[in-house]
C-alpha positions in Angstrom: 305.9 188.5 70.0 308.5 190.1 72.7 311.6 188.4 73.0 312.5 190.4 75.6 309.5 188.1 77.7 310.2 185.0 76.6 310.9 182.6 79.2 312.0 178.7 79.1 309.0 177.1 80.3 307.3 173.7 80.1 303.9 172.4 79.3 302.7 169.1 80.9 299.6 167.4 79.0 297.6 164.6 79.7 295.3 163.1 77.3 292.6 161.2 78.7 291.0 159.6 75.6 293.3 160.1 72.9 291.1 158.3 70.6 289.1 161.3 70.6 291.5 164.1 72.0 294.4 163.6 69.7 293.8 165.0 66.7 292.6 168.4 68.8 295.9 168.5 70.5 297.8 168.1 67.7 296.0 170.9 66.1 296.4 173.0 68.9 300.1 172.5 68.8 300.5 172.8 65.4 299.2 176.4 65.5 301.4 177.1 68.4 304.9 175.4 67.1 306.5 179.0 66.9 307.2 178.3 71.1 307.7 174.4 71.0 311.2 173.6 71.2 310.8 170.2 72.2 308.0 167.6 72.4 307.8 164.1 73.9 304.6 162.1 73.8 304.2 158.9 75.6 301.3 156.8 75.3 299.8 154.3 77.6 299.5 150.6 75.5 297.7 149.4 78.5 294.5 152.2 78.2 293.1 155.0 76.0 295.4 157.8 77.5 298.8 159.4 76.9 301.2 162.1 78.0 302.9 164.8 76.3 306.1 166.8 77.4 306.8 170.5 75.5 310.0 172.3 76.4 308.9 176.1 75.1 310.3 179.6 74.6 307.1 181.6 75.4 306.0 184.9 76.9 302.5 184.7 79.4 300.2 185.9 77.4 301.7 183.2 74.5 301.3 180.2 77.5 298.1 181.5 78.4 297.2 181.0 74.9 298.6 177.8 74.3 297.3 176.2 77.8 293.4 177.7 77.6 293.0 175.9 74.1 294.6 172.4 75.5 292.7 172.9 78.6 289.0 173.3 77.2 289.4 170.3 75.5 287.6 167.8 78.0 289.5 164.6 78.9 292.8 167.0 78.3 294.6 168.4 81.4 297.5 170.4 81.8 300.3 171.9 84.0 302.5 174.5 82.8 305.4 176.5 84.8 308.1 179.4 83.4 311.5 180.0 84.4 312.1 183.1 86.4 313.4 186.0 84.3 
């Protein structure tokens, strides 16, 4: 890892059926908790869905990482964004 790369960033995750997705996600971010700085998770009472909320310190290639395994998970979607060096 460069930590002359690393950027502040976030990660924005939306879990469609957590029932199902949840324990994927949480795997995913468990193997990935070297960038997480800060995690939020809010879950909808009303339906089968929730959101979580990382605050990272991440290079690209690290994000990239992170963001393809969420992302092929079906009924998972996410957003992601870097600060500017």
């Amino acid at each position: 890892m460069n930590e002359d790369k690393q950027r502040l960033g976030f990660v924005g995750i939306i879990i469609g059926n957590k029932e199902l997705c949840a324990p994927q996600v949480n795997n995913i971010l468990s193997l990935h908790a070297d960038i997480i700085l800060a995690r939020t998770g809010i879950p909808n009472i009303k339906g089968n869905t929730s959101v979580i909320t990382l605050v990272i310190n991440s290079d690209t290639d690290q994000l990239g990482q992170l963001t393809g395994q969420l992302g092929s998970i079906e009924g998972v979607s996410v957003k992601s964004g870097l600060s500017k060096k």
